[in-house]
C-alpha positions as CSV (number, residue, x, y, z in Angstrom):
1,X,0.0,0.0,0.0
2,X,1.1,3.3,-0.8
3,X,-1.7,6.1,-0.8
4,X,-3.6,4.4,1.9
5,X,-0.7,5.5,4.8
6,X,-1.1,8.9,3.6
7,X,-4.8,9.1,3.8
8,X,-4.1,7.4,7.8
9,X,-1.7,10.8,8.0
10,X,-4.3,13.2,6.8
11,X,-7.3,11.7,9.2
12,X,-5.1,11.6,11.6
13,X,-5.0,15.5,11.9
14,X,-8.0,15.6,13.3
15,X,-7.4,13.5,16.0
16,X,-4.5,15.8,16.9
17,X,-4.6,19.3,15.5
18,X,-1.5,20.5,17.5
19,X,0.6,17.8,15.3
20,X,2.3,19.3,12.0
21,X,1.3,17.2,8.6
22,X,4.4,16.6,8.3
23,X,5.1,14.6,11.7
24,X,2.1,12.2,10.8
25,X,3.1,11.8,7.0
26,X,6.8,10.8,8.8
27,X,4.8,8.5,11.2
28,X,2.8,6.4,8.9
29,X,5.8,6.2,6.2
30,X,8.3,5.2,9.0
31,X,8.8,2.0,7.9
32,X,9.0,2.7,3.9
33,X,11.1,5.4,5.3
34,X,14.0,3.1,7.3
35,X,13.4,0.2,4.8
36,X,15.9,1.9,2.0
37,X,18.3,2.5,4.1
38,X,18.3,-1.1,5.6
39,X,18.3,-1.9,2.0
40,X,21.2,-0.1,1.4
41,X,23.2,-1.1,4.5
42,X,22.5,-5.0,3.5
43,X,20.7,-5.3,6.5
44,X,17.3,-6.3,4.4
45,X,16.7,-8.2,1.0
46,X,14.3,-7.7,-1.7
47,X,14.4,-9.0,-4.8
48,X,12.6,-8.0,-8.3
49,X,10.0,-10.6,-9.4
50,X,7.4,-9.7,-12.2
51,X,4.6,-11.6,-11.8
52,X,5.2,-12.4,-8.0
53,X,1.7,-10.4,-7.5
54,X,-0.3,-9.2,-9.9
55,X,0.4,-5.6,-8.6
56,X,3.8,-5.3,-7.0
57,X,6.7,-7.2,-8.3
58,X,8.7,-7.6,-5.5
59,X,9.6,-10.2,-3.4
60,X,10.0,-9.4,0.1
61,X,12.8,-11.8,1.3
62,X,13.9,-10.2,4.7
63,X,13.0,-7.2,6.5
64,X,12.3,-7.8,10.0
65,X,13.7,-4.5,11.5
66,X,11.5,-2.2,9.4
67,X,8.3,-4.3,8.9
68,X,8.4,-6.8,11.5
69,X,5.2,-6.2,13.9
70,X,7.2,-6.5,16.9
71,X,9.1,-3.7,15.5
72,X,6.7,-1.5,14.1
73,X,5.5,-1.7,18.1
74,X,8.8,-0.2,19.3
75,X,9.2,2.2,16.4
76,X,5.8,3.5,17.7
77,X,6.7,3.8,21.0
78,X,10.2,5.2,20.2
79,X,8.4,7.7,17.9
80,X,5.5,8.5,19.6
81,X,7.7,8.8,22.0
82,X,9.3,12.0,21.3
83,X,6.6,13.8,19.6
84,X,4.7,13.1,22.9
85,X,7.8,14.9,24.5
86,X,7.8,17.9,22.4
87,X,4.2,18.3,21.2
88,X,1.7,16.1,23.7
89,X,0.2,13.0,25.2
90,X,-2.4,13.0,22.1
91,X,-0.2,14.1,19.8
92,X,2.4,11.4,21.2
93,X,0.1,8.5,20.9
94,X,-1.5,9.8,17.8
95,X,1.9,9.6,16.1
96,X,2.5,6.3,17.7
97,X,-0.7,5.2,15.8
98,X,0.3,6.2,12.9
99,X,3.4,4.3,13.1
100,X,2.0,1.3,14.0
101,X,-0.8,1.2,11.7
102,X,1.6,1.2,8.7
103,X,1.7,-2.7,9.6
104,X,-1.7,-3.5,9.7
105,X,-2.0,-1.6,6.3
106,X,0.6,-3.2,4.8
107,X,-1.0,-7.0,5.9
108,X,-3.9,-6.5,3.5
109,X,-2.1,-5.8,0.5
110,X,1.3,-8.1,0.8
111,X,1.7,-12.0,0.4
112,X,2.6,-13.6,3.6
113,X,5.9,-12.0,3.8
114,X,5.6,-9.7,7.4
115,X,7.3,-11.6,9.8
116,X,6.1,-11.0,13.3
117,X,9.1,-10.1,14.7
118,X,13.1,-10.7,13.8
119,X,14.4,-14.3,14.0
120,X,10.8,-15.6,13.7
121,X,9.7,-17.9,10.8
122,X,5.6,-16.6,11.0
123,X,4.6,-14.8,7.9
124,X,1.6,-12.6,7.7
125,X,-0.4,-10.9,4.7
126,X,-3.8,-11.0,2.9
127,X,-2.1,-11.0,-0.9
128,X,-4.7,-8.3,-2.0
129,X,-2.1,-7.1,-4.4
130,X,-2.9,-10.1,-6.4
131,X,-6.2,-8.4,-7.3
132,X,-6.3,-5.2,-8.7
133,X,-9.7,-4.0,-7.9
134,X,-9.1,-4.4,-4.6
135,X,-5.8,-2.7,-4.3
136,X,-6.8,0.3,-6.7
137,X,-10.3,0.5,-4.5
138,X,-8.4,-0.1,-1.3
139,X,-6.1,2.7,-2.2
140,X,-8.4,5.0,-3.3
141,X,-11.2,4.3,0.5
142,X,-7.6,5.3,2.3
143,X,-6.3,8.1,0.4
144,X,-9.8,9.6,-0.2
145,X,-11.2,9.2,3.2
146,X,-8.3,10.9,4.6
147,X,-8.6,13.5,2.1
148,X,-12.0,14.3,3.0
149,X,-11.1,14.3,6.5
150,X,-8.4,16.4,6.3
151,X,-10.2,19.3,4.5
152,X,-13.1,18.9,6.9
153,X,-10.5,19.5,9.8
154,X,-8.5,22.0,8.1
155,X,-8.5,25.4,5.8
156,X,-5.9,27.4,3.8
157,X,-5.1,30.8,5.2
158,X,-3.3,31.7,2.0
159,X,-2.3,30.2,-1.7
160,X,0.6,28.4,-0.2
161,X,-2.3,26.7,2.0
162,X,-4.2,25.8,-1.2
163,X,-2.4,25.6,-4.0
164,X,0.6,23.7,-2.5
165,X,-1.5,21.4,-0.7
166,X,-3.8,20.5,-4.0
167,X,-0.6,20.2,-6.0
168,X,0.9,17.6,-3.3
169,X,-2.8,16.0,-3.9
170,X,-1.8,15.6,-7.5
171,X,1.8,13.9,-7.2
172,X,0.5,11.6,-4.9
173,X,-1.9,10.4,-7.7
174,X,0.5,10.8,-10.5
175,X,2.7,8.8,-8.3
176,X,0.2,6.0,-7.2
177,X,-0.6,5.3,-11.0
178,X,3.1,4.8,-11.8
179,X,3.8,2.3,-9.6
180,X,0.5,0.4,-9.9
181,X,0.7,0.5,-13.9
182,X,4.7,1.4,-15.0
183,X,7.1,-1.7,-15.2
184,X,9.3,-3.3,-12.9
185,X,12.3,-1.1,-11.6
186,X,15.3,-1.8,-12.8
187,X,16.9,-3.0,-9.5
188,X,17.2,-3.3,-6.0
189,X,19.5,-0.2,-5.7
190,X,17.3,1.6,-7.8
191,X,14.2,0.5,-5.5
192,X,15.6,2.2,-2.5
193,X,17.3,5.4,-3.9
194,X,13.7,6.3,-5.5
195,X,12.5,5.4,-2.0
196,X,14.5,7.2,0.0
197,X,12.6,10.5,-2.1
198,X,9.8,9.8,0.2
199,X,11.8,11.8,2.9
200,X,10.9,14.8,0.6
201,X,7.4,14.4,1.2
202,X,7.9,15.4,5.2
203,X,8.7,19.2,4.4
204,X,6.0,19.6,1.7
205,X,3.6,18.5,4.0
206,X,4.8,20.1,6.8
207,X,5.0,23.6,5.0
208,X,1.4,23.5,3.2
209,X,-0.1,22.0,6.7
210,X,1.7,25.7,8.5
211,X,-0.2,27.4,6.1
212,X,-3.6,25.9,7.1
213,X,-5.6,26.6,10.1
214,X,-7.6,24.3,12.5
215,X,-11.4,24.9,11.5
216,X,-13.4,26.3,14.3
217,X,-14.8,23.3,16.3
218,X,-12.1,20.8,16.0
219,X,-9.9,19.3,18.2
């Protein structure tokens, strides 16, 4: 899943206001955040399968210290952690959340490839990327219901507040159809150099979401 997290980020506003965009976007992309740099480090393993899903063709060899559940708990609590240090309690465990629900996410759409937690030989996930009405309607229930929440909760004070936000709306999509219809990537290296780009989308949130203000009667 891709857009879904996102649309958990932008719902996730309402529950806590006080929290930038940007911190929940970092939240719910934590683990496609850390996984390219594990990647990188050799500490994980993908490999490039076309055909290993009827959406995503990637095999998902090893990767317990990003996406192991176990995990996902403690980067949570690490996480929410500090935000619930420097922001708030809500805003803490909101983060948290967001962390952790990256996981869950991630079980509907992948085969059984999430391990439960590092060393273990369980393997968790739905396979919903093997049917692509689900994973485009999946997707679009996320991203969209977030969406909708989001603008609910907030409003631009300014053109940065509108015109930035609504043009973020628009990568995201132009985005989402790439990977769901474009070819395989090239290779591993490539895979998490184009996912370490995801970083990027921290400040763009965070900027847009300053320019914003909390709707009277929220929060």
């Amino acid at each position: 899943m891709f857009l879904g997290h996102y649309g958990v980020a932008l719902a996730a506003k309402r529950a806590a206001p006080e929290n930038s965009l940007g911190t929940l976007v970092l939240a719910a992309q934590w683990l496609d955040g850390i996984w390219p740099i594990f990647l990188l480090l050799g500490w994980e393993r993908v490999e490039i399968v076309p055909g290993i899903t009827r959406m995503a063709p990637m095999d998902f060899e090893y990767y317990p210290w990003s996406h192991s559940l176990l995990m996902a708990v403690i980067w949570s609590v690490l996480l929410g952690g500090i935000v619930a240090w420097r922001v708030g309690l809500r805003a803490g465990t909101v983060a948290g959340l967001c962390v952790s629900s990256h996981w869950f996410l991630d079980v509907l759409m992948h085969r059984p490839d999430l391990p439960l937690y590092p060393g273990g030989q369980a393997r968790l996930g739905l396979g919903l990327w093997n049917s692509v009405a689900a994973t485009w309607v999946l997707e679009a229930l996320f991203f969209l219901g977030g969406l909708w929440v989001y603008v609910r909760t907030t409003a631009p004070e300014d053109r940065v507040g509108r015109w930035s936000f609504w043009a973020w709306v628009a990568f995201m999509l132009v985005i989402e159809v790439a990977n769901l219809t474009g070819p395989p990537p090239p290779s591993v290296t490539a895979i998490a150099w184009v996912s370490l780009l995801l970083w990027g989308l921290v400040p763009w949130t965070a900027w847009f979401d300053r320019h914003r203000r909390i709707r009277i009667g929220t929060g």
